[in-house]
C-alpha positions in Angstrom: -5.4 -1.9 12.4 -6.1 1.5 13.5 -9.8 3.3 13.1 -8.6 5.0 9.9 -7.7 1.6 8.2 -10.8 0.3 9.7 -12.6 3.6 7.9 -10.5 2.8 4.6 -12.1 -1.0 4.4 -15.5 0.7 3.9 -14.3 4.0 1.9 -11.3 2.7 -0.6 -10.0 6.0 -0.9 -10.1 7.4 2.8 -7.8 10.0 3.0 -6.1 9.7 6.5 -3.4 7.6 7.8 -2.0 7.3 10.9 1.9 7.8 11.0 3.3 4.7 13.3 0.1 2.4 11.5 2.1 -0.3 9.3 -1.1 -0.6 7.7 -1.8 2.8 7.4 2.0 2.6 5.5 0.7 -0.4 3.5 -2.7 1.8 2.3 -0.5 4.3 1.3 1.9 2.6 -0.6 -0.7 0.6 -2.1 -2.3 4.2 -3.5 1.3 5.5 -4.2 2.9 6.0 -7.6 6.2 4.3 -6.8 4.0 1.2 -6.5 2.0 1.8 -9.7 4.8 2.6 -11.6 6.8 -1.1 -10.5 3.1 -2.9 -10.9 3.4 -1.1 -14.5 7.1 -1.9 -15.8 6.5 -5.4 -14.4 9.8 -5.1 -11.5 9.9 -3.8 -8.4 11.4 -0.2 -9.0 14.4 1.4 -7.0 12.0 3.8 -5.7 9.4 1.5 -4.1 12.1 -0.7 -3.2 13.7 2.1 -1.2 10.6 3.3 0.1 9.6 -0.1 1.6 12.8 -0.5 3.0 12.5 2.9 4.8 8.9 1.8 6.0 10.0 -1.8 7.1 13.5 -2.8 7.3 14.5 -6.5 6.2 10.6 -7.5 6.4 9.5 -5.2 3.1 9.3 -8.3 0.9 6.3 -9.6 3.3 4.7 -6.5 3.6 5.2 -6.4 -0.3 3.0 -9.1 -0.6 0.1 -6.8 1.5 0.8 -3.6 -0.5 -0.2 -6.2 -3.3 -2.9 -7.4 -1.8 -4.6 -3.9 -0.3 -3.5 -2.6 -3.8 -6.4 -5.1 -5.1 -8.7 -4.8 -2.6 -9.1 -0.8 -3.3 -9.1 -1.7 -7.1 -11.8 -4.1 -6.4 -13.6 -1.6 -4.1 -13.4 1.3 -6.6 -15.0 -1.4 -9.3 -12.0 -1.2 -10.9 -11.0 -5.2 -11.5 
């Protein structure tokens, strides 16, 4: 965990990511509409598929599981659960 994600535990919407920081990658993709849209239709969609993929080769399924996971932390954080 880098300082930002450190800064991002306190502050759910901290704005900065560091580029080689897989969780940096998983913040974002927890924020990111590719996400929302596959947490919306119910299945994972081509474009977050793709996406995670790109960010983590033949491991994206487990660092699905933390996009999930960061994606209800900040929801939590926000008061928004």
């Amino acid at each position: 965990m880098c300082d930002y994600c450190a800064k991002a535990q306190q502050v759910p919407d901290y704005p900065l990511y560091q580029a080689q920081c897989k969780t940096c990658t998983v913040r974002a993709m927890a924020h990111g509409l590719p996400f929302w849209q596959s947490k919306r239709e119910g299945t994972l969609m081509p474009a977050y598929v793709n996406a995670m993929q790109a960010a983590f080769g033949d491991e994206w399924r487990t660092w699905h599981e933390k996009v999930k996971t960061e994606h209800a932390r900040i929801g939590e954080a926000r008061g928004l659960l």
